[in-house]
VEXTOR-461528 format. One line per field, with one value per residue: x, y, z of N, C-alpha, C in turn. Coordinates in steps of 0.02 Angstrom, whole numbers. Layout:
# VEXTOR-461528
nu = [X / ...]
nv = [Y / ...]
nw = [Z / ...]
cau = [X / ...]
cav = [Y / ...]
caw = [Z / ...]
cu = [X / ...]
cv = [Y / ...]
cw = [Z / ...]
END
This chain:
# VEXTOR-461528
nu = [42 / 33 / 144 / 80 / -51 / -79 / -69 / -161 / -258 / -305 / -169 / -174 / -305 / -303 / -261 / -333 / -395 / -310 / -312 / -467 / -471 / -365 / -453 / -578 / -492 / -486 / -591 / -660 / -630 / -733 / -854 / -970 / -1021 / -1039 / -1107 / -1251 / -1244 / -1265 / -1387 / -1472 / -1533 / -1612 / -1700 / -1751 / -1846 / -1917 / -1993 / -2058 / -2124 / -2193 / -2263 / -2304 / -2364 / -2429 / -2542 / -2634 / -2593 / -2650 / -2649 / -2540 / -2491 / -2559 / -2498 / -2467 / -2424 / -2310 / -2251 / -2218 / -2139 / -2021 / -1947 / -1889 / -1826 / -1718 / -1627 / -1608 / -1537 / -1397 / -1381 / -1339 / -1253 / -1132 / -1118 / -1064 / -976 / -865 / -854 / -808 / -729 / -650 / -585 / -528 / -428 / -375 / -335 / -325 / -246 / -153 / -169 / -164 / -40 / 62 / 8 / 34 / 185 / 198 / 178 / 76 / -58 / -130 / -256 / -291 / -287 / -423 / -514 / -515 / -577 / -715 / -756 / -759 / -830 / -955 / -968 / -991 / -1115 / -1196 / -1201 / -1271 / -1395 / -1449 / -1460 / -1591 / -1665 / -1687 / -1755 / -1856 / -1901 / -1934 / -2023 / -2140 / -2139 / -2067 / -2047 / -1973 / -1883 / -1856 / -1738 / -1630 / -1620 / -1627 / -1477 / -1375 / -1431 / -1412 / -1259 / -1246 / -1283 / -1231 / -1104 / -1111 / -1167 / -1040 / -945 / -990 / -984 / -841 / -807 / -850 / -761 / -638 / -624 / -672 / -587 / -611 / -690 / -806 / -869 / -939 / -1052 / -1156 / -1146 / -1240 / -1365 / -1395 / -1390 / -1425 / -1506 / -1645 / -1646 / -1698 / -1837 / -1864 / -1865 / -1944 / -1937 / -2012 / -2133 / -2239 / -2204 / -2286 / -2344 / -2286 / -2261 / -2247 / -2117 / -2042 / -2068 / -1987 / -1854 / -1818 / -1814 / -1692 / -1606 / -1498 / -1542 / -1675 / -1668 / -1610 / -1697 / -1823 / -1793 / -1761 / -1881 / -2001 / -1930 / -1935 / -2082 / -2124 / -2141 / -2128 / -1996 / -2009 / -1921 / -1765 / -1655 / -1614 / -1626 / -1531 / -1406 / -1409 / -1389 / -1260 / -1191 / -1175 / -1084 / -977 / -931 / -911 / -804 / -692 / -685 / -664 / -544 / -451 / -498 / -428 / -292 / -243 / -248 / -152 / -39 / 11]
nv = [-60 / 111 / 216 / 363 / 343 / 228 / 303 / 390 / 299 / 212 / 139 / 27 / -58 / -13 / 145 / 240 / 278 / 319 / 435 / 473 / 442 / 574 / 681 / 678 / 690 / 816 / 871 / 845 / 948 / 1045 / 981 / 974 / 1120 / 1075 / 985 / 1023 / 1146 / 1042 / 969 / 1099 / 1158 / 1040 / 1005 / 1130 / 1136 / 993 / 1029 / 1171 / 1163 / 1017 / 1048 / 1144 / 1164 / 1061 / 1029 / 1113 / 1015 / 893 / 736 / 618 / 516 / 396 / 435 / 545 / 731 / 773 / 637 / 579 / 700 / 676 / 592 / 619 / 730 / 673 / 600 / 723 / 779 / 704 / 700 / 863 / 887 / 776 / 852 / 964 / 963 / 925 / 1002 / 1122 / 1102 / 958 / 1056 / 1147 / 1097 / 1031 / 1158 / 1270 / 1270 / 1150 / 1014 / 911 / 911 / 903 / 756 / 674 / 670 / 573 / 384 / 389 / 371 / 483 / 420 / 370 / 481 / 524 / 433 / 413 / 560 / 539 / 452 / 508 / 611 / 548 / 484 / 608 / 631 / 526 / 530 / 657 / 615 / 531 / 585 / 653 / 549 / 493 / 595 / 612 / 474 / 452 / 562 / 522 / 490 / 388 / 233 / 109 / -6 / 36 / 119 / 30 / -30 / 91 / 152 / 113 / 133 / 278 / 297 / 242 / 354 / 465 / 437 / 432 / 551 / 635 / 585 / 619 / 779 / 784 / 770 / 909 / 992 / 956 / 1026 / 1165 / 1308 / 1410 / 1457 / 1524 / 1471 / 1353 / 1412 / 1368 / 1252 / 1220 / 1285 / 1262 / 1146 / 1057 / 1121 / 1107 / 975 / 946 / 975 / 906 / 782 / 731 / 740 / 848 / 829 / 724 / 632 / 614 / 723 / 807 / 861 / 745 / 739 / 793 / 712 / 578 / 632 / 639 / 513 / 473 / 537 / 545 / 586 / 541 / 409 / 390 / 432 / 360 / 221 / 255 / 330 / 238 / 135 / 213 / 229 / 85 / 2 / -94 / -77 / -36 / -103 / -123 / -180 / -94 / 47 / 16 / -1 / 91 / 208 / 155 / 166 / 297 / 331 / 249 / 289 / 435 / 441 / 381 / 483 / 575 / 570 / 539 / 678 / 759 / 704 / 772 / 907 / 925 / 820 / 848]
nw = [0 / -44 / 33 / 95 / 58 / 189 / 306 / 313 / 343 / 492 / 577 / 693 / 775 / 907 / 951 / 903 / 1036 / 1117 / 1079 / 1092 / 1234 / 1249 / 1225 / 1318 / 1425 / 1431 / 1412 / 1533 / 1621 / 1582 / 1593 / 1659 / 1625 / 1467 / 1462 / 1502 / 1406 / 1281 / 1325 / 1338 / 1219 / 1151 / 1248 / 1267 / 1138 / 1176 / 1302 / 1271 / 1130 / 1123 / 1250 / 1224 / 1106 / 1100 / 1174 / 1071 / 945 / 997 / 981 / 914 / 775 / 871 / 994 / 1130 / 1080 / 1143 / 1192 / 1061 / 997 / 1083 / 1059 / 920 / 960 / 1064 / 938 / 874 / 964 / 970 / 841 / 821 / 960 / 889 / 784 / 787 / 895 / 815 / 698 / 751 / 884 / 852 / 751 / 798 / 865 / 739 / 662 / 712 / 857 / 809 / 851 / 804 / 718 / 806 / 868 / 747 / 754 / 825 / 845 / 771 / 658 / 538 / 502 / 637 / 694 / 664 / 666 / 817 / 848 / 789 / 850 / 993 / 969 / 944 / 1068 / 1143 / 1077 / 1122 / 1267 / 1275 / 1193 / 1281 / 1398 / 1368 / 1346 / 1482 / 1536 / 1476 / 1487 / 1627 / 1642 / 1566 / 1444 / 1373 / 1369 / 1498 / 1453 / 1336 / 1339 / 1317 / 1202 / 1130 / 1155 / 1089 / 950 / 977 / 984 / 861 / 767 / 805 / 778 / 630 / 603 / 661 / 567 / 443 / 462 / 474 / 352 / 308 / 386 / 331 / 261 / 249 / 238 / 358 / 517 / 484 / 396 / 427 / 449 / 357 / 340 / 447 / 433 / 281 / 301 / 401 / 479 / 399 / 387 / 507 / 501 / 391 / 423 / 500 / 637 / 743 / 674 / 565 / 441 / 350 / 325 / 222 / 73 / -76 / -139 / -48 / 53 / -3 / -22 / 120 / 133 / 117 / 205 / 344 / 472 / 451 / 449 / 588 / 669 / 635 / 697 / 840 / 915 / 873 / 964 / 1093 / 1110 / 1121 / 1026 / 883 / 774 / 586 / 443 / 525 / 471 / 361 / 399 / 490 / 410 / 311 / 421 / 443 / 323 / 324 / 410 / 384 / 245 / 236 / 324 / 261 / 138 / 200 / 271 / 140 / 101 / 214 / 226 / 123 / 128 / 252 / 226 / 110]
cau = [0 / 52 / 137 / 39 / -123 / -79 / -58 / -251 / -301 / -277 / -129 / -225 / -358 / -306 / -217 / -375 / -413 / -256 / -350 / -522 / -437 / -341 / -507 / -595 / -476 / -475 / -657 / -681 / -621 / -784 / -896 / -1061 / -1056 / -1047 / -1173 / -1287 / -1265 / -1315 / -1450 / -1534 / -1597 / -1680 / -1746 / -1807 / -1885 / -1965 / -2039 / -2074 / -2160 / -2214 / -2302 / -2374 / -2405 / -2447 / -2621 / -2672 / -2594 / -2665 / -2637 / -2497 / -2464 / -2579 / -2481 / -2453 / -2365 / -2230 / -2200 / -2208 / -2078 / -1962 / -1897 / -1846 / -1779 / -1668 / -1606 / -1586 / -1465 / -1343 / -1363 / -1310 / -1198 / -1087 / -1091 / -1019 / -902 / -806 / -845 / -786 / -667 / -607 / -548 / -503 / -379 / -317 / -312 / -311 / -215 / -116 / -137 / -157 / 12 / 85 / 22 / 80 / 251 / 198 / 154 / -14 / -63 / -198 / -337 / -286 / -326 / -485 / -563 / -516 / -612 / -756 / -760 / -762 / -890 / -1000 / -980 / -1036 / -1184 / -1204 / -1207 / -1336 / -1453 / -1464 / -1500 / -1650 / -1711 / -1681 / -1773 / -1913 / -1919 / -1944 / -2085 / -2165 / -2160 / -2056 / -2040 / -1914 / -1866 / -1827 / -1680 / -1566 / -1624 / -1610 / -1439 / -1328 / -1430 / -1364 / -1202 / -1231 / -1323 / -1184 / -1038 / -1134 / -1182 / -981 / -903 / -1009 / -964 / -782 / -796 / -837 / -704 / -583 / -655 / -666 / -563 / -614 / -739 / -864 / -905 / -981 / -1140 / -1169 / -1173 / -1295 / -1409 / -1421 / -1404 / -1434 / -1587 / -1682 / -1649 / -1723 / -1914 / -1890 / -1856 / -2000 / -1907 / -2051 / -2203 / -2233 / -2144 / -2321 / -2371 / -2238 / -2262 / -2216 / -2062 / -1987 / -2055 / -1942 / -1808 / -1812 / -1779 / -1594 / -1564 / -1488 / -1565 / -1727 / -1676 / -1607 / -1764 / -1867 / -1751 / -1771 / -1975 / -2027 / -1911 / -1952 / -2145 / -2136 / -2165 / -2090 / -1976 / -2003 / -1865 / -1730 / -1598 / -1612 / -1595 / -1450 / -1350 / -1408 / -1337 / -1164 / -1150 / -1169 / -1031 / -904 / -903 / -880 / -744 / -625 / -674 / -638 / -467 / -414 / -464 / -378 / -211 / -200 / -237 / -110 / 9 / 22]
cav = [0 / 175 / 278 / 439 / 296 / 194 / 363 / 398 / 272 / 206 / 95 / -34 / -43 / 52 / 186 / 281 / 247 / 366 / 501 / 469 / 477 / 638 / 721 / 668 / 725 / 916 / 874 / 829 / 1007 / 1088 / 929 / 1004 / 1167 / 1054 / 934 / 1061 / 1167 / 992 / 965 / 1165 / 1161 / 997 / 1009 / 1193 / 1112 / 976 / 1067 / 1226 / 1139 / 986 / 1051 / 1211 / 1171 / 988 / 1076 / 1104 / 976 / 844 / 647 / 608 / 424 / 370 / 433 / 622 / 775 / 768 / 581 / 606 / 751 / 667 / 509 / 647 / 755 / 624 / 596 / 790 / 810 / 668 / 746 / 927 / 862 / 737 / 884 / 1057 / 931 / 883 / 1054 / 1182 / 1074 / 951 / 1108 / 1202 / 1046 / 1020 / 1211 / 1339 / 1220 / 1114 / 982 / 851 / 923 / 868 / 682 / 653 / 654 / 505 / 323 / 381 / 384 / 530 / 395 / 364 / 512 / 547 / 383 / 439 / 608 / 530 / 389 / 552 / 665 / 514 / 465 / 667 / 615 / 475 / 562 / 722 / 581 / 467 / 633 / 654 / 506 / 503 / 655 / 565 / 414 / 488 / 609 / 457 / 515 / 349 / 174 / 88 / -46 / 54 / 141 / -26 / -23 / 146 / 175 / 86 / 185 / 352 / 294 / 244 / 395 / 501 / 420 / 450 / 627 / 655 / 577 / 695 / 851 / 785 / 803 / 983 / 1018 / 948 / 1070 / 1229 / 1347 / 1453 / 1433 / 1575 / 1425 / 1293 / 1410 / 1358 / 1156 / 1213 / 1315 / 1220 / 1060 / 1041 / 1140 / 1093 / 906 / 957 / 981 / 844 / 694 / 694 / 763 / 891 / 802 / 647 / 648 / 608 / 777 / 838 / 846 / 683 / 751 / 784 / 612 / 547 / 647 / 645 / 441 / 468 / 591 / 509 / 598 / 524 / 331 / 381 / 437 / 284 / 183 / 282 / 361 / 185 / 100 / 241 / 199 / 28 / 5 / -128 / -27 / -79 / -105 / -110 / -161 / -31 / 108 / 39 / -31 / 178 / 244 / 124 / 193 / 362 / 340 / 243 / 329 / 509 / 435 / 371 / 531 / 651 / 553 / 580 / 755 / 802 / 682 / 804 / 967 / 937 / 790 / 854]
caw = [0 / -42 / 124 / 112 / 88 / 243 / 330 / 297 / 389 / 553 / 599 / 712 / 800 / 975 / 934 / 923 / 1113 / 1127 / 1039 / 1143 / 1295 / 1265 / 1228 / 1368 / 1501 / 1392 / 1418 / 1597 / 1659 / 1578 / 1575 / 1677 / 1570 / 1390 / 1472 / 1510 / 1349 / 1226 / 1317 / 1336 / 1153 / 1134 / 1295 / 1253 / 1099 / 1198 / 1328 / 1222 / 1066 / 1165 / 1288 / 1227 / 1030 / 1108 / 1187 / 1010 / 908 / 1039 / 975 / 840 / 766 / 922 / 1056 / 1116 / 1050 / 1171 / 1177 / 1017 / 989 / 1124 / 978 / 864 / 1002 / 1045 / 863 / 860 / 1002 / 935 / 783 / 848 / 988 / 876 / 736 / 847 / 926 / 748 / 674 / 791 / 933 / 821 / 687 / 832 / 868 / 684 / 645 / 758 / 908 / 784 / 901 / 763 / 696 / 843 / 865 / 690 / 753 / 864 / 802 / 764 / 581 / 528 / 516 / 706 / 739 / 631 / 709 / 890 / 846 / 751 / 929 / 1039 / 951 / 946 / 1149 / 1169 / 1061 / 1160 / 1318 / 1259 / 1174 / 1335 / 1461 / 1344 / 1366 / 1547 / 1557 / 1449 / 1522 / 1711 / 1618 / 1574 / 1372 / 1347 / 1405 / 1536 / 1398 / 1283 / 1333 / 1314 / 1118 / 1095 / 1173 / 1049 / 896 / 997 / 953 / 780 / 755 / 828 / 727 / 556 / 592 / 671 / 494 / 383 / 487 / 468 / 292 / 305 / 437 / 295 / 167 / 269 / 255 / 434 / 558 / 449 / 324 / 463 / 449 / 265 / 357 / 500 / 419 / 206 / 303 / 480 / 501 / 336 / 397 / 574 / 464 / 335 / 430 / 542 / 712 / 760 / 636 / 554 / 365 / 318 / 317 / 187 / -8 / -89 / -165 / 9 / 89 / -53 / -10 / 172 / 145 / 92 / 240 / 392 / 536 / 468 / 479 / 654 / 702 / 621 / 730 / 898 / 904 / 905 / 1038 / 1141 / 1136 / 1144 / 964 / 830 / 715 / 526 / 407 / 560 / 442 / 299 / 415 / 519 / 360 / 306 / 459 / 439 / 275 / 331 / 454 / 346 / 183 / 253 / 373 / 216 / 91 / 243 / 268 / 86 / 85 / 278 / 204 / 50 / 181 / 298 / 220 / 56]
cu = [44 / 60 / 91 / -51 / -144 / -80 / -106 / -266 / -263 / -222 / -157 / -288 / -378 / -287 / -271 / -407 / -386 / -297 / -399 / -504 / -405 / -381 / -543 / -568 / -477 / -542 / -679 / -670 / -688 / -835 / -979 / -1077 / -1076 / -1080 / -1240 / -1307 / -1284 / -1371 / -1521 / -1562 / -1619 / -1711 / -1805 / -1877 / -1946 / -2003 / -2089 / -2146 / -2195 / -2265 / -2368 / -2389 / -2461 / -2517 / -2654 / -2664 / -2659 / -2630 / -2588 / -2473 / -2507 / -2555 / -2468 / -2408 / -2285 / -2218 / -2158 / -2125 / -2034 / -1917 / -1865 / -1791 / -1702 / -1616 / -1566 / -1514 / -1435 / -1326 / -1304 / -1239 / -1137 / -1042 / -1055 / -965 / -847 / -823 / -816 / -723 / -615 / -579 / -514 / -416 / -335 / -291 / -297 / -257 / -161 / -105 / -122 / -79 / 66 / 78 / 48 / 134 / 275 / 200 / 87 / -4 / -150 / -263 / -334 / -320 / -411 / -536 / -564 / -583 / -663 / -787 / -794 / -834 / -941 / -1019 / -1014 / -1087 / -1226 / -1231 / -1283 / -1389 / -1486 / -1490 / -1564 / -1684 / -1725 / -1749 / -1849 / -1953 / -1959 / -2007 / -2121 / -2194 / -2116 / -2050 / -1973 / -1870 / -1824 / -1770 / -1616 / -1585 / -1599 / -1532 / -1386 / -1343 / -1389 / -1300 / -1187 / -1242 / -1264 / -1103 / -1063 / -1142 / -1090 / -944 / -923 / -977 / -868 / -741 / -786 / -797 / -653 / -590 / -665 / -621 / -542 / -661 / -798 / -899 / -947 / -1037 / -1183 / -1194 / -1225 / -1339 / -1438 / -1436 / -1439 / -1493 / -1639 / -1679 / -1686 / -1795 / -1897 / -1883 / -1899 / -1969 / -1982 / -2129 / -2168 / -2216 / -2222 / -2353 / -2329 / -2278 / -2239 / -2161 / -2014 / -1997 / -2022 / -1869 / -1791 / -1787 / -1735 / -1565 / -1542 / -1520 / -1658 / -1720 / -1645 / -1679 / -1820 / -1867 / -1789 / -1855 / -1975 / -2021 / -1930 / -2029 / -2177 / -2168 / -2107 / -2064 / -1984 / -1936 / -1797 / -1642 / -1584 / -1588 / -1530 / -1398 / -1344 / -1364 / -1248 / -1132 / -1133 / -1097 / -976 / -882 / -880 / -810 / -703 / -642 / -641 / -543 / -424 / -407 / -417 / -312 / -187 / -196 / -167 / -48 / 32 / 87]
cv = [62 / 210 / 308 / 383 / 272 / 251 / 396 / 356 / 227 / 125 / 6 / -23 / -43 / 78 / 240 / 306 / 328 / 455 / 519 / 489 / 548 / 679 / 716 / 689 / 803 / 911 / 887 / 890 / 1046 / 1029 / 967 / 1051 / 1116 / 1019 / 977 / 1096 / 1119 / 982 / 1018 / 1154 / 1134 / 981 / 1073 / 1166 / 1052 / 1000 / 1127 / 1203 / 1065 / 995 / 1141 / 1195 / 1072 / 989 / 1064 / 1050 / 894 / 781 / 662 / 534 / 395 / 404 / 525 / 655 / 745 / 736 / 567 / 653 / 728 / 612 / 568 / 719 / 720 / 602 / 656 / 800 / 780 / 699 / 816 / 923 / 829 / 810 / 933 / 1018 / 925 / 973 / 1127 / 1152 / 1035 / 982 / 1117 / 1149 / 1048 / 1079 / 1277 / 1314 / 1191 / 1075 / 919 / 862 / 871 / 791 / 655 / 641 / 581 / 432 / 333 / 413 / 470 / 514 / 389 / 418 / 554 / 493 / 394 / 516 / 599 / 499 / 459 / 597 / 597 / 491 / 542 / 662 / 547 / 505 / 635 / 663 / 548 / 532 / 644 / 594 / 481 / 522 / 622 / 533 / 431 / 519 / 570 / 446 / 430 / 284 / 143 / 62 / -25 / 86 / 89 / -31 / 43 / 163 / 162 / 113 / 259 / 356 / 303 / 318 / 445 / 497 / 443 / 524 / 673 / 642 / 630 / 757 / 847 / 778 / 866 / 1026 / 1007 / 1009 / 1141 / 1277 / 1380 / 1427 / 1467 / 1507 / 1369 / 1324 / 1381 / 1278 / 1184 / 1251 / 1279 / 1165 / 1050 / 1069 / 1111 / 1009 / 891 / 931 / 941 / 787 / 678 / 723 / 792 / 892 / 764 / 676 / 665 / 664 / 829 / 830 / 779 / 703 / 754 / 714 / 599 / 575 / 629 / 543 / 428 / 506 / 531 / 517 / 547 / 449 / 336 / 369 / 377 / 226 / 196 / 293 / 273 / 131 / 135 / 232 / 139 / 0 / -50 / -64 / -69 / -56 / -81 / -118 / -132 / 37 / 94 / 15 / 69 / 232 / 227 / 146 / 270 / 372 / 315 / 293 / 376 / 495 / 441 / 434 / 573 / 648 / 573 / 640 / 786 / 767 / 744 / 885 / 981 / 872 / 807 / 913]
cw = [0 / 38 / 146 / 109 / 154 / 307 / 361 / 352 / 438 / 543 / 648 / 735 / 865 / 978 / 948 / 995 / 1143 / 1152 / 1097 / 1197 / 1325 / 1266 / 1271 / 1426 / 1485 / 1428 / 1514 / 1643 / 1640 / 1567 / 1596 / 1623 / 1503 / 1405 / 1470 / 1434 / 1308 / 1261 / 1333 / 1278 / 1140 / 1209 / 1291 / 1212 / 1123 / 1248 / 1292 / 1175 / 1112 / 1195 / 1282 / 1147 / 1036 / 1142 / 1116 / 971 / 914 / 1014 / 894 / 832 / 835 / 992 / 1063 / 1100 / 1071 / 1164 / 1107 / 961 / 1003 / 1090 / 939 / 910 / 1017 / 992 / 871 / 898 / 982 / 876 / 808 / 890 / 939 / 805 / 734 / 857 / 875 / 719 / 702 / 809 / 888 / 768 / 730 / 846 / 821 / 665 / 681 / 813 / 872 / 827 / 851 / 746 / 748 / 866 / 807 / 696 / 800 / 813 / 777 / 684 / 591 / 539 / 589 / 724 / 738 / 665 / 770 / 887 / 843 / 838 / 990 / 1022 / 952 / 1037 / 1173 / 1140 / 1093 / 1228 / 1306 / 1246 / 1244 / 1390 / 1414 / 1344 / 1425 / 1550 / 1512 / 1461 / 1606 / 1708 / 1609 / 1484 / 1341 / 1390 / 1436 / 1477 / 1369 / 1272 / 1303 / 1238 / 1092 / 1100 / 1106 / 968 / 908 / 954 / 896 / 756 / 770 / 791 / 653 / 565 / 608 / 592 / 458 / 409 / 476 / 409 / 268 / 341 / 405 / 242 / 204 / 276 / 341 / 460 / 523 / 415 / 369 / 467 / 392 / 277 / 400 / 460 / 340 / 229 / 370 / 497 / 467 / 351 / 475 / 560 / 430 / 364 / 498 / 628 / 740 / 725 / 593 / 458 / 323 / 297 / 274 / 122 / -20 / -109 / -95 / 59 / 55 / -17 / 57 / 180 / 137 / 153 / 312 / 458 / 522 / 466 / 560 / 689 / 691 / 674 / 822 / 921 / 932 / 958 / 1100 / 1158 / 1137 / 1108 / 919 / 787 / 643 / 490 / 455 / 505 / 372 / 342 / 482 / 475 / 334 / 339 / 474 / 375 / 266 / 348 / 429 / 282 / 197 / 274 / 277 / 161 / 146 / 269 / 204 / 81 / 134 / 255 / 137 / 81 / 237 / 286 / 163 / 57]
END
């Protein structure tokens, strides 16, 4: 295999651990604040919309607004959480910090440390998704059960949404250009994939669409473990969400090897 190839991607398979670890203890000095900030806005949103548009809406898919809301809430924060974490921290790491610069001079290959990143922004989507369903579950908007199903989508759900964002963290220039991902992509995928109402209430052209997006096979996934519901087609949308999460990984490796090894 080509150097600058093998370079790309990770060396074995604990090297990344490395990575994880070093971000986690950066982490653990501000952990309450960054716990707190992922879960103010989809908590705003479920309380907020929930409980005061959940008056009028009344009954959705059988069950109410909020419980309702609280499956694609869930979804949302992994989403959000896994995507700030790789678009801001991990830049702030490779470009502003040059910390990546510096493990490079270790044994750690680039993919080492793109899979350690990808591992990390997905355990903070891990962590935001699971206090929402806490906070759910306790409310009584979802079922005991269902946390031990849902937990292990978090993840997936959190690794696919971290790879994509670590495509556009290869391709950015500055920090100005990550509004161009939250606002063309990240919001506009908030309303099409069913988070805050059911897809069914879209045009057919965006139900269509909204079946290629990833936040909406998270959510397919999640919604129904949380009400104690069979999910259909379980392995279309987690083979969906594994292809989310691999492909980005190895394009975002070629383009960060030709950014910073070239």
């Amino acid at each position: 295999m080509d150097e600058g190839c093998a370079a790309a991607l990770p060396a074995n398979a604990f090297n990344w651990i490395a990575i994880w670890r070093r971000n986690y203890l950066a982490w653990k000095k501000v952990a309450l604040a960054s716990i707190v900030g992922s879960l103010a806005d989809p908590m705003i949103y479920l309380f907020g919309l929930g409980l005061g548009l959940g008056i009028i809406v009344g009954r959705v898919d059988g069950t109410t607004y909020v419980a309702f809301l609280a499956g694609g809430m869930v979804a949302t924060s992994a989403m959000t959480s896994a995507t700030f974490e790789t678009i801001y921290a991990a830049f702030t790491r490779m470009h502003a910090q040059r910390t990546w610069e510096a493990m490079l001079y270790t044994q750690m290959t680039l993919g080492d440390i793109i899979l350690g990143e990808l591992a990390w922004a997905a355990s903070k989507a891990f962590l935001a998704g699971t206090g929402i369903i806490i906070v759910a579950t306790v409310l009584g908007y979802a079922t005991w059960p269902s946390v031990v199903y849902v937990l292990p989508i978090i993840m997936l759900t959190g690794f696919a949404f971290a790879s994509l964002a670590m495509v556009v963290t290869a391709l950015a220039p500055s920090y100005e250009y990550f509004i161009f991902y939250q606002t063309l992509v990240l919001t506009p995928m908030l309303f099409l994939c069913g988070a805050v109402f059911p897809i069914t209430q879209l045009p057919q052209t965006f139900q269509q669409v909204a079946q290629f997006l990833p936040l909406a096979h998270a959510i397919d996934l999640i919604r129904p473990a949380m009400l104690g519901r069979p999910a259909s087609s379980m392995g279309l949308h987690i083979g969906a969400l594994c292809i989310y999460a691999l492909l980005p990984f190895f394009l975002s490796a070629a383009l960060l090897r030709r950014r910073l090894m070239s």
